[in-house]
NURO-461216 format. One line per 3 residues: for each residue x, y, z of N, C-alpha, C. Coordinates in Angstrom, 1 decimal. Example, Ala and Ser with C-alpha at 12.3 -4.5 7.8 and 13.67 -1.06 7.14 Angstrom:
13.2:-5.7:7.8:12.3:-4.5:7.8:13.2:-3.3:7.8 ~ 12.8:-2.2:7.1:13.7:-1.1:7.1:12.9:0.0:7.9
//
This chain:
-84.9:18.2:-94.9:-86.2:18.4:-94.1:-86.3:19.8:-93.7 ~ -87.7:20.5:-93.4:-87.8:21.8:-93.6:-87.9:21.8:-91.9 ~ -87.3:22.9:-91.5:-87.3:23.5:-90.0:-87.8:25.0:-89.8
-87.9:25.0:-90.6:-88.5:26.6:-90.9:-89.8:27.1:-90.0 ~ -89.9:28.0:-89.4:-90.7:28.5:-88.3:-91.8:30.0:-88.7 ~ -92.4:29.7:-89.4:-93.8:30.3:-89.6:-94.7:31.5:-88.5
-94.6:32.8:-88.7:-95.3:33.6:-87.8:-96.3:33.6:-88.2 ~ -97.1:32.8:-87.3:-98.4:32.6:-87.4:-99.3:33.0:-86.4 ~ -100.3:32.8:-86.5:-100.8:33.2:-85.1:-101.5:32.0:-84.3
-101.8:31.9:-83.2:-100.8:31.4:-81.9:-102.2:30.5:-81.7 ~ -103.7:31.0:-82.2:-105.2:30.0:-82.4:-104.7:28.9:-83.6 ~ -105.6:28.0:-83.1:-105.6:27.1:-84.3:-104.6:26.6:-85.5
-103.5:25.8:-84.7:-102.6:26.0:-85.3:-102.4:25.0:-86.0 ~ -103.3:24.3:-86.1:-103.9:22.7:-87.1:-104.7:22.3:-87.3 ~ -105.8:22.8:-87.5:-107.3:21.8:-87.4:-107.0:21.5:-88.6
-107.2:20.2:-89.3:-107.8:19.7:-90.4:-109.0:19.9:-90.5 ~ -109.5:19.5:-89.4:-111.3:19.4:-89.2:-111.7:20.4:-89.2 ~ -113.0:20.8:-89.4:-113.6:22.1:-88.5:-115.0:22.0:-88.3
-115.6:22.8:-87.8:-116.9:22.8:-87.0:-117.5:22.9:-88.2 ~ -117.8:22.5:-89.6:-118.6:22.8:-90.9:-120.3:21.8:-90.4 ~ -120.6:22.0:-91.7:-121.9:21.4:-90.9:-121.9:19.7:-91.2
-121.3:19.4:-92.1:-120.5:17.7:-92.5:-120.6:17.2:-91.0 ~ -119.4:18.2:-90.3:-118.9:17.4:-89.2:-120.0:17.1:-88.5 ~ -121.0:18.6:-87.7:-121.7:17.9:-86.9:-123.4:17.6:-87.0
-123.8:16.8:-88.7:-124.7:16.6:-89.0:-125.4:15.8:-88.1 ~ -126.8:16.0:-87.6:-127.4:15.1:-86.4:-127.7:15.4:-84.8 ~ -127.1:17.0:-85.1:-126.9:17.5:-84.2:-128.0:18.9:-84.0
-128.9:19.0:-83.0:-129.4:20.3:-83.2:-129.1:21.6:-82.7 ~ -129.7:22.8:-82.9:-129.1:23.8:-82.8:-128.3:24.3:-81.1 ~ -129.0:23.6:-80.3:-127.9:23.8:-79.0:-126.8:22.9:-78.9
-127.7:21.5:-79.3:-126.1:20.9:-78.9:-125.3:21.4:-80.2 ~ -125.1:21.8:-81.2:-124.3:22.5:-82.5:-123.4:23.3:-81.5 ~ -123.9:24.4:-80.7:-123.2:25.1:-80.1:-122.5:24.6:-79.3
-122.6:23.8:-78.4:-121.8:23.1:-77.6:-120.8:22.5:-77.9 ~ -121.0:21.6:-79.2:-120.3:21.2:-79.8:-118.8:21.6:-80.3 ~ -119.4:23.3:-81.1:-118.7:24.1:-81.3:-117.6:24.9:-80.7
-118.5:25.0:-79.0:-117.4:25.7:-78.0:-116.4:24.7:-77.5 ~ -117.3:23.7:-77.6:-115.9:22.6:-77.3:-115.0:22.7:-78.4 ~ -115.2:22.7:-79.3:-114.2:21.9:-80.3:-113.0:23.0:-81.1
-114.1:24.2:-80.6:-113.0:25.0:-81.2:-112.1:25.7:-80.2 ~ -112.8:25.6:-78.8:-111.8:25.6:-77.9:-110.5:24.7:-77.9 ~ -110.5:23.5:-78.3:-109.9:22.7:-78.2:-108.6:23.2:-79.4
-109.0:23.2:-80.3:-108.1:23.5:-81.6:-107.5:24.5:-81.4 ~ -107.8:26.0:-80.5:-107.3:27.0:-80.7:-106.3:27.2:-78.8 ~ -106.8:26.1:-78.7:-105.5:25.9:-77.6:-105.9:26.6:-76.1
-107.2:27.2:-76.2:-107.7:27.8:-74.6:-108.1:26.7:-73.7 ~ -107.9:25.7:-74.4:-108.8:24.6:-73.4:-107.6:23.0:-73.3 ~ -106.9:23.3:-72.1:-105.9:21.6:-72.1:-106.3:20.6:-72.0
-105.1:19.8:-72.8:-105.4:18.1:-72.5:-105.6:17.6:-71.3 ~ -106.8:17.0:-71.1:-107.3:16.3:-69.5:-107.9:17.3:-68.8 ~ -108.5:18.0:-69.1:-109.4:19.4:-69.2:-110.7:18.4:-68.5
-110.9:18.4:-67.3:-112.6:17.9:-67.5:-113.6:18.6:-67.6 ~ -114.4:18.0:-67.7:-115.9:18.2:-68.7:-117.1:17.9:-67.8 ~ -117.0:18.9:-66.9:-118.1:18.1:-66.0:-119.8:18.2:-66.5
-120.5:17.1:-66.5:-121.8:17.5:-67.2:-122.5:18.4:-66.2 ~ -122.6:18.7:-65.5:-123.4:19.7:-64.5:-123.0:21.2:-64.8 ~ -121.7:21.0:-65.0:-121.3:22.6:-65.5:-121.9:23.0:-66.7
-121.5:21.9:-67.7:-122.0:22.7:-69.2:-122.7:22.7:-68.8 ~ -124.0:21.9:-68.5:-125.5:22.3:-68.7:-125.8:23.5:-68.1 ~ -125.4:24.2:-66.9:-125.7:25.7:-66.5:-124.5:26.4:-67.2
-124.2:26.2:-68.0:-123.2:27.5:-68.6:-124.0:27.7:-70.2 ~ -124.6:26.7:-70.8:-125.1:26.2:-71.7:-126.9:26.3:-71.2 ~ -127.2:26.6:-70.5:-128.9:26.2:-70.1:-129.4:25.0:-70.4
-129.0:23.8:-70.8:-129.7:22.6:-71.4:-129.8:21.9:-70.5 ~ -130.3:20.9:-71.0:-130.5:19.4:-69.9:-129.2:18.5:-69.5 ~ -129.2:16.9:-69.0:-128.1:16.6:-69.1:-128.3:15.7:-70.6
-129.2:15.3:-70.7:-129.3:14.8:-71.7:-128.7:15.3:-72.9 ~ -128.8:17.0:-73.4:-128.3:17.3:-74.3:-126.8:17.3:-74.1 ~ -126.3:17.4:-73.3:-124.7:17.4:-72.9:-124.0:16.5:-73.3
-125.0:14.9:-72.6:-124.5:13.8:-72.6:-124.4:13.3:-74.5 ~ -125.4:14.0:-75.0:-125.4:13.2:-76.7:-124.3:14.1:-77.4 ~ -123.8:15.2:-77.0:-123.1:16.3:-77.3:-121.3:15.5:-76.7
-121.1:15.3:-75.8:-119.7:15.1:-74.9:-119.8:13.2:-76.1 ~ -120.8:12.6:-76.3:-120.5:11.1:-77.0:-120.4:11.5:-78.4 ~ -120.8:12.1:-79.2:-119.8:12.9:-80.2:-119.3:13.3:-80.4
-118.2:14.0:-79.5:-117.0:14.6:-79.1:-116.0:13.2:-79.0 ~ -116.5:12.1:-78.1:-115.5:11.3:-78.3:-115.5:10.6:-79.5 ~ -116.7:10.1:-80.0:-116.5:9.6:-81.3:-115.4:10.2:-82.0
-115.6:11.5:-82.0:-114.7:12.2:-82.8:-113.1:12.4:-82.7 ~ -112.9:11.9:-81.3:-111.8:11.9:-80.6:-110.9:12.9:-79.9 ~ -112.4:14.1:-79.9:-111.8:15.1:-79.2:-111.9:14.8:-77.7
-112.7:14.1:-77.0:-112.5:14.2:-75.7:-112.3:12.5:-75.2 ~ -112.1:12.5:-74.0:-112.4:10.8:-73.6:-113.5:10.6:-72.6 ~ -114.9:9.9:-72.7:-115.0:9.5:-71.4:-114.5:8.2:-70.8
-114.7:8.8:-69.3:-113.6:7.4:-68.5:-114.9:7.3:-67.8 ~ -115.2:6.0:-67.3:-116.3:5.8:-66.3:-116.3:5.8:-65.0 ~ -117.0:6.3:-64.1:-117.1:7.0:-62.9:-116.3:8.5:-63.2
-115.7:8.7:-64.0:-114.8:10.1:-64.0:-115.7:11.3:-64.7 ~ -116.2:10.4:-65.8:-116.7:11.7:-66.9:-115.9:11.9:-68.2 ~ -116.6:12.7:-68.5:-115.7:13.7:-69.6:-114.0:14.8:-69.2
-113.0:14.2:-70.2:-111.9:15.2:-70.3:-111.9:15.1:-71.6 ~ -110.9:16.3:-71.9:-110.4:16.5:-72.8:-109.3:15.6:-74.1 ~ -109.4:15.1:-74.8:-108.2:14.3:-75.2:-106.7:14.7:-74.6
-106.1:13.6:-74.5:-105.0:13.3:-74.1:-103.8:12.4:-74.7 ~ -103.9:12.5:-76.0:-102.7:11.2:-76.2:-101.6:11.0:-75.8 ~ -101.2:9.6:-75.6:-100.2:9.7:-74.9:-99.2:9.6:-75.9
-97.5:9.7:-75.6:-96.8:9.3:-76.7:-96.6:8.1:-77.2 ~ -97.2:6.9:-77.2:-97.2:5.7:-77.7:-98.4:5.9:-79.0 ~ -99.0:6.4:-78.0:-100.4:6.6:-79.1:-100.1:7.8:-80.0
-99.7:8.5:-80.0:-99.5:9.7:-80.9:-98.1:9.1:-81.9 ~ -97.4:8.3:-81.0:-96.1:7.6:-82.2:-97.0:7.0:-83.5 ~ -97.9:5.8:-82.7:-98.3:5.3:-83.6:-99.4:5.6:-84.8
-100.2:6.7:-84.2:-101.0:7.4:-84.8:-99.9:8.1:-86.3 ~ -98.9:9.0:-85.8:-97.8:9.2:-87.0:-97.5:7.9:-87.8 ~ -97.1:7.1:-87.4:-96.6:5.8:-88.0:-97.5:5.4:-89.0
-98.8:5.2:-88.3:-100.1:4.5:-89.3:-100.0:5.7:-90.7 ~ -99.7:7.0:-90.5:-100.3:7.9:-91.4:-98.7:8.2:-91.8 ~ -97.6:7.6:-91.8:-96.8:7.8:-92.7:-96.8:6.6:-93.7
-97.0:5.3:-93.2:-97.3:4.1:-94.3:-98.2:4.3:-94.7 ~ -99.5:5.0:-94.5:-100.6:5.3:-95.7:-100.5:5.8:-96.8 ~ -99.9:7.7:-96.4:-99.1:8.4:-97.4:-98.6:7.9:-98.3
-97.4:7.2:-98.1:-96.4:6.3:-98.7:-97.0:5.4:-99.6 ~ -98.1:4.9:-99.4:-98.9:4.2:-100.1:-99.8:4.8:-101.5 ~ -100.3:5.6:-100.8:-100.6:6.8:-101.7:-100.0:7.2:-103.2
-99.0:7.9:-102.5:-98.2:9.0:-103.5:-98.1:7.9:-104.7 ~ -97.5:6.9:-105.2:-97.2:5.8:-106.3:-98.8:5.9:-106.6 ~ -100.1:5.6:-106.3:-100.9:5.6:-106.5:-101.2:6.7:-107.8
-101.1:7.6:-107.0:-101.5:9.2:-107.5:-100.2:9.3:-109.0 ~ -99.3:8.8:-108.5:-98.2:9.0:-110.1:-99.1:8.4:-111.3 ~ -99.2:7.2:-110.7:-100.2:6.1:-111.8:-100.9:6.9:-112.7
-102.0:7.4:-111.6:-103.4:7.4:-112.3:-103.3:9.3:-112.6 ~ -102.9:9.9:-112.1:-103.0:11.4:-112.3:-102.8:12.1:-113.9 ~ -103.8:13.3:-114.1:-104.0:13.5:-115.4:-103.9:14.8:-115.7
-103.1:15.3:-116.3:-102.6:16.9:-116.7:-103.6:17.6:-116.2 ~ -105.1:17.4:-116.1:-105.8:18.4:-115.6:-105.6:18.3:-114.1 ~ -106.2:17.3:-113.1:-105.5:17.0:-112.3:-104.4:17.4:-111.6
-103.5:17.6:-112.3:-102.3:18.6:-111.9:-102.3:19.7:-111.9 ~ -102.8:20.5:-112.7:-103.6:21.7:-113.2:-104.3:21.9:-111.8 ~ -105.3:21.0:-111.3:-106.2:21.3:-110.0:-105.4:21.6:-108.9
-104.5:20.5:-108.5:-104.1:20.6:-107.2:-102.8:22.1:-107.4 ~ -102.1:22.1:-108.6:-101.5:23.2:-108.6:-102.2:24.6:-108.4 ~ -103.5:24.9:-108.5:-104.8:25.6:-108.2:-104.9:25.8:-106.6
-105.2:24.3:-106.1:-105.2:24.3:-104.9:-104.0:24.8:-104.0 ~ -102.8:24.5:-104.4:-101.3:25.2:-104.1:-101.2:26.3:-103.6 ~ -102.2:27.4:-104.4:-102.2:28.5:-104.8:-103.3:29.3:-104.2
-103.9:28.5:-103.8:-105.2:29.2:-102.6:-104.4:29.1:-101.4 ~ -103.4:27.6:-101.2:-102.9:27.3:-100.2:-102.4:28.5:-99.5 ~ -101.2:28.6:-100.9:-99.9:30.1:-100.5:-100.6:31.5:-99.9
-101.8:31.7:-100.9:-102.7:32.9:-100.3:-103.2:33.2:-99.5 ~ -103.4:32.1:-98.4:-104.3:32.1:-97.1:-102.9:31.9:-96.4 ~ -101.8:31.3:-96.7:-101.1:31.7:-95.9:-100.6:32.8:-95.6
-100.4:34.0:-96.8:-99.4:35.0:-96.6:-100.4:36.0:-95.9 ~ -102.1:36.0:-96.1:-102.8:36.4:-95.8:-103.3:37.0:-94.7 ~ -102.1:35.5:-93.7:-102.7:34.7:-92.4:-103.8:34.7:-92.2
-104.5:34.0:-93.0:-105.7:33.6:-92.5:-105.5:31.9:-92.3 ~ -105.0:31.4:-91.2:-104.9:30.3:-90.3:-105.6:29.3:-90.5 ~ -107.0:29.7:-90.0:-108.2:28.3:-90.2:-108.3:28.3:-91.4
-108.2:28.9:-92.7:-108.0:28.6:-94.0:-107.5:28.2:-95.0 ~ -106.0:28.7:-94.2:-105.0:27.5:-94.4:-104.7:26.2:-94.0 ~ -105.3:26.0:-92.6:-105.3:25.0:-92.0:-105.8:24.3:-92.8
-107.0:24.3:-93.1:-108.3:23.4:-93.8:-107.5:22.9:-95.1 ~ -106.7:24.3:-95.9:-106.2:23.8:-97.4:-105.0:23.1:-97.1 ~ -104.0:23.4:-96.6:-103.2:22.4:-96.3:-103.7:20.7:-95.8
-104.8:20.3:-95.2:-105.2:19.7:-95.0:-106.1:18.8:-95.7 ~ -106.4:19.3:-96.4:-107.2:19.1:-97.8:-106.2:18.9:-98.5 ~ -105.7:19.8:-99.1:-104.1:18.4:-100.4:-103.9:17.5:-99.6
-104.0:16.7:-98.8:-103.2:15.2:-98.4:-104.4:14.7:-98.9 ~ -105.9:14.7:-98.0:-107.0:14.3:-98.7:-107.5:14.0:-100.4 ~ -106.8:15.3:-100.9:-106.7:15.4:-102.2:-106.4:14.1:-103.0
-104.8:13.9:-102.4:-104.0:13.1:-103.1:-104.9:11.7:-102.7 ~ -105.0:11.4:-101.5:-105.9:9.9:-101.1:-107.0:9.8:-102.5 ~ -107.7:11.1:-102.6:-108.9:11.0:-103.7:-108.3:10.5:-104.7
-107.0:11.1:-105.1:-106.8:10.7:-106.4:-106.0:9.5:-106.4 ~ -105.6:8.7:-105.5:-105.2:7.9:-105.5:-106.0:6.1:-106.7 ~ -107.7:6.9:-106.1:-108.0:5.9:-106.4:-109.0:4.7:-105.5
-107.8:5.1:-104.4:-108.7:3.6:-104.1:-109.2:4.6:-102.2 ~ -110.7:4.1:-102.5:-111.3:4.8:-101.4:-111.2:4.1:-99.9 ~ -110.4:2.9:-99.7:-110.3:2.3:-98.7:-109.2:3.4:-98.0
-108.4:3.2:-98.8:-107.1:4.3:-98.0:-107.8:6.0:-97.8 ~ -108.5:6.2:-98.5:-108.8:7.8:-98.7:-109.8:7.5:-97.1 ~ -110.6:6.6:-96.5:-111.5:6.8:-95.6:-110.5:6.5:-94.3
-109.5:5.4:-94.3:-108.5:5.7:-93.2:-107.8:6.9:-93.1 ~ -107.3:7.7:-94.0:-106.7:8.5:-94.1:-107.0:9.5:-93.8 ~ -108.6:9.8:-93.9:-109.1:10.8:-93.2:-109.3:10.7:-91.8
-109.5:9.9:-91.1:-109.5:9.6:-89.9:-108.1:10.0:-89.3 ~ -107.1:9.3:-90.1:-105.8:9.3:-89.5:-105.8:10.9:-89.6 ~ -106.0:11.7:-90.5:-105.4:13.3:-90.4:-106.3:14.1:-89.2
-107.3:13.4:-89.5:-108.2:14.4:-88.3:-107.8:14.0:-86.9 ~ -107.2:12.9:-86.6:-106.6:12.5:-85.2:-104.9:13.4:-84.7 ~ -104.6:13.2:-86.1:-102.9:14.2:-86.1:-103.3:15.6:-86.0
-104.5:16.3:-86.9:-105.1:17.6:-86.2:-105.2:17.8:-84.8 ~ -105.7:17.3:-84.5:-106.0:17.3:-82.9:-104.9:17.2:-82.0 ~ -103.8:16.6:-82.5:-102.6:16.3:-81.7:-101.9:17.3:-81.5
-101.7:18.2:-83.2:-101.4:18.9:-83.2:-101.8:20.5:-82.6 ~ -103.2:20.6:-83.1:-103.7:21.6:-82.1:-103.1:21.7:-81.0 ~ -103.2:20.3:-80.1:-103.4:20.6:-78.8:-101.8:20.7:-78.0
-101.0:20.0:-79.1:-99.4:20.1:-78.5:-98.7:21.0:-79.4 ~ -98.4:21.3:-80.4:-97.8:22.0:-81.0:-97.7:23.1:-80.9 ~ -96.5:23.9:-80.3:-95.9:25.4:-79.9:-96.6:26.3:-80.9
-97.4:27.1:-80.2:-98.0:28.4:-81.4:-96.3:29.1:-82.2 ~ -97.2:29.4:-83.4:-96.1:30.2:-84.4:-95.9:29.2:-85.3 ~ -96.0:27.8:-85.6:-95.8:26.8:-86.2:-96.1:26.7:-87.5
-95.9:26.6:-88.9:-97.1:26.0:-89.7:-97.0:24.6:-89.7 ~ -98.4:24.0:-89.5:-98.7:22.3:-89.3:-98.2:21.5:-90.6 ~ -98.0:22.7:-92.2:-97.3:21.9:-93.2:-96.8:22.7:-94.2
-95.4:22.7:-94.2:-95.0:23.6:-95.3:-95.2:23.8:-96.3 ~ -95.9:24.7:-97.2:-96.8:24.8:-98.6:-95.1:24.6:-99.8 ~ -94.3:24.6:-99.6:-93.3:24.2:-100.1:-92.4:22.9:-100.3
-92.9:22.2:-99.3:-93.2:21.2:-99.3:-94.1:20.3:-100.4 ~ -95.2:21.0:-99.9:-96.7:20.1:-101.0:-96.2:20.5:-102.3 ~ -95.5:21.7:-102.6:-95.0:22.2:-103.9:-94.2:20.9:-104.6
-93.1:20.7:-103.9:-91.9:19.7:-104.1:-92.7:18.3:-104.3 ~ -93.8:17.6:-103.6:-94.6:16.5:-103.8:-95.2:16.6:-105.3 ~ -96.0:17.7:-105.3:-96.6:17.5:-106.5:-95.6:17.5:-107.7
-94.4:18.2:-107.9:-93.5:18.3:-109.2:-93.1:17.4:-109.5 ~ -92.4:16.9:-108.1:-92.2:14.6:-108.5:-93.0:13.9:-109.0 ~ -94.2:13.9:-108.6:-95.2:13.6:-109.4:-95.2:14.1:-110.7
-95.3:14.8:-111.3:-95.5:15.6:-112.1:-94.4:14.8:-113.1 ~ -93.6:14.6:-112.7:-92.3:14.4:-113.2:-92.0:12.9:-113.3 ~ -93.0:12.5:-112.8:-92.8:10.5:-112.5:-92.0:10.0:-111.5
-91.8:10.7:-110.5:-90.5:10.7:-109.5:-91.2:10.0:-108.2 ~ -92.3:9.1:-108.3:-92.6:8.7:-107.1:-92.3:8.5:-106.0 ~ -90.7:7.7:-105.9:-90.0:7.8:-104.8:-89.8:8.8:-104.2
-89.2:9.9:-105.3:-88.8:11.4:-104.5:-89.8:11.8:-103.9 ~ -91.4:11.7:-104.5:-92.5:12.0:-104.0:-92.7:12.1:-102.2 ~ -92.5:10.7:-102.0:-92.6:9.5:-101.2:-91.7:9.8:-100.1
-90.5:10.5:-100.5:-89.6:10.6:-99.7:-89.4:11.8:-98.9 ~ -89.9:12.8:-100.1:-90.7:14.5:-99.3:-91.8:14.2:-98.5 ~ -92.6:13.4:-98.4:-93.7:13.3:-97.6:-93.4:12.9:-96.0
-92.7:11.9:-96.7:-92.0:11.2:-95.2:-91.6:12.3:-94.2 ~ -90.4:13.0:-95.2:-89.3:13.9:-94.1:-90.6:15.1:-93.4 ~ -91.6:15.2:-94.8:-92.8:16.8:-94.1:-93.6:15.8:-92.7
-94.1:14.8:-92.7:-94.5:14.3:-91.7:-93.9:14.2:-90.3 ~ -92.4:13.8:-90.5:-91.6:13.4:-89.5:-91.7:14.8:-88.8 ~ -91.0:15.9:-89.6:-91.1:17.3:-89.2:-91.9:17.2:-88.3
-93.2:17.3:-88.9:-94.8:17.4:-88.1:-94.3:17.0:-86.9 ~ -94.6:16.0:-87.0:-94.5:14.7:-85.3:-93.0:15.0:-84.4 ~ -91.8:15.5:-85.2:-90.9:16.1:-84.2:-91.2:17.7:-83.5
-92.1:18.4:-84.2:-92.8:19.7:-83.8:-93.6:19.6:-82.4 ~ -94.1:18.3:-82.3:-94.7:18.4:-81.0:-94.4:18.0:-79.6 ~ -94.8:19.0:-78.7:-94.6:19.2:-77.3:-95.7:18.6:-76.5
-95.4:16.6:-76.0:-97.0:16.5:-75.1:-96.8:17.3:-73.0 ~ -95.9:17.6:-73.3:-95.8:18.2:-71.8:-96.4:19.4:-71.8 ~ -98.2:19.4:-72.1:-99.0:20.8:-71.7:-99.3:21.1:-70.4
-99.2:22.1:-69.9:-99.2:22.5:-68.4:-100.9:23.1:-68.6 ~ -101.7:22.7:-67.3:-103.0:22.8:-66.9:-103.5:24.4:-67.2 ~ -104.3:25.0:-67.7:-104.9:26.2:-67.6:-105.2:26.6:-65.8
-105.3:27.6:-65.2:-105.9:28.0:-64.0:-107.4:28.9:-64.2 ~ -107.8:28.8:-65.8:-108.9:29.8:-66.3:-110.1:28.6:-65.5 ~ -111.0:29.4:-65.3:-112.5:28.3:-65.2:-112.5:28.4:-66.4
-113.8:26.9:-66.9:-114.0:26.4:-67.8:-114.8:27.3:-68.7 ~ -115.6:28.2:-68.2:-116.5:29.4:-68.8:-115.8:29.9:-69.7 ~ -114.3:30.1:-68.9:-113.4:31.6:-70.0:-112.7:30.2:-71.1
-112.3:28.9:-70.5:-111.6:28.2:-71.4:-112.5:28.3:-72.8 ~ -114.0:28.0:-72.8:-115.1:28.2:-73.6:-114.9:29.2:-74.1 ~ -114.7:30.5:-74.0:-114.8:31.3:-74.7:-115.6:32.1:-74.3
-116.8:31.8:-73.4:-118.5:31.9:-72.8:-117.9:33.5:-71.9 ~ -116.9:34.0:-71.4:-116.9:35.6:-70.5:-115.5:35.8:-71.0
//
């Protein structure tokens, strides 16, 4: 299992997701931005778990209505970046550790499910691609370019779901990684990388090789890694919410 500790830099030290326009299709150009200062606040670690969200604030920090706030902070939870609680409002996500076990758990039996899939069906070109993708991986790493790597590393697990085959797992799967992004964002010690590109190296060659179990069994240990990487004991910011935004 890899323990290896990555100088990286200390923003965004896992989004799978990102603020593309996929994610916040439906959305117009203010609430986009709101959207965005939340979300990438959130990823890059200026803004903590249980952070509230008061709607009176954004709206004068933001000039909108509450209306736009309110359609903006209900796509945020959809998404699972924030929670509302009623009578309380809006915070920030918070998982707890039952919920964050389980969330790992659901998304190591999927994997696991996966990888034999992908031995099956996968096709020298195929291999050829993701060994492609590998290789944009390594370059945005050594690059440090972060969010780029974030995205590609996060993208080969997606990858493999695609090629799996079967689009039931590929649509849980995405959900599950964009919830573990978030987890990770928001607990995992800066300097980290969220997935060892050495790793995904070792997965694909078992594959490659017919070795599904070995596959199977590198994914497990790179996940566990993940999930033992994280710290939920985040201590409160003292910044107002302006500077947590990014906004002064």
């Amino acid at each position: 299992m890899s323990t290896r500790k990555r100088n990286l830099p200390a923003t965004a030290s896992a989004a799978a997701v990102d603020t593309s326009a996929e994610l916040i299709t439906g959305l117009n150009d203010n609430e986009s931005r709101i959207y965005r200062s939340v979300f990438e606040s959130v990823m890059n670690q200026r803004i903590a778990p249980g952070t509230k969200l008061p709607e009176q604030a954004l709206c004068a920090l933001f000039d909108v209505n509450r209306a736009t706030v309110r359609k903006v902070l209900q796509r945020l939870a959809h998404d699972h970046i924030v929670d509302l609680r009623p009578n309380r409002g809006a915070v920030v996500a918070a998982p707890t550790p039952e919920e964050t076990r389980q969330i790992f758990e659901a998304r190591q039996q999927l994997e696991a499910a996966v990888v034999p899939l992908v031995a099956q069906r996968i096709t020298k070109a195929e291999i050829g691609q993701l060994r492609k993708q590998l290789r944009e991986e390594h370059a945005a790493l050594h690059r440090a370019d972060q969010p780029a790597w974030a995205r590609l590393a996060s993208g080969f697990h997606l990858r493999l779901a695609e090629l799996s085959g079967n689009a039931i797992l590929h649509r849980y799967l995405h959900e599950l990684i964009s919830r573990c992004s978030l987890i990770v964002a928001l607990y995992e010690p800066p300097g980290n990388a969220a997935c060892e590109h050495e790793e995904h190296a070792r997965i694909v060659d078992h594959i490659e090789n017919g070795e599904p179990a070995k596959a199977v069994k590198v994914m497990q240990e790179h996940l566990l890694d993940l999930e033992q990487r994280i710290c939920l004991d985040k201590p409160q910011s003292e910044k107002s919410l302006a500077q947590m935004l990014g906004l002064v």
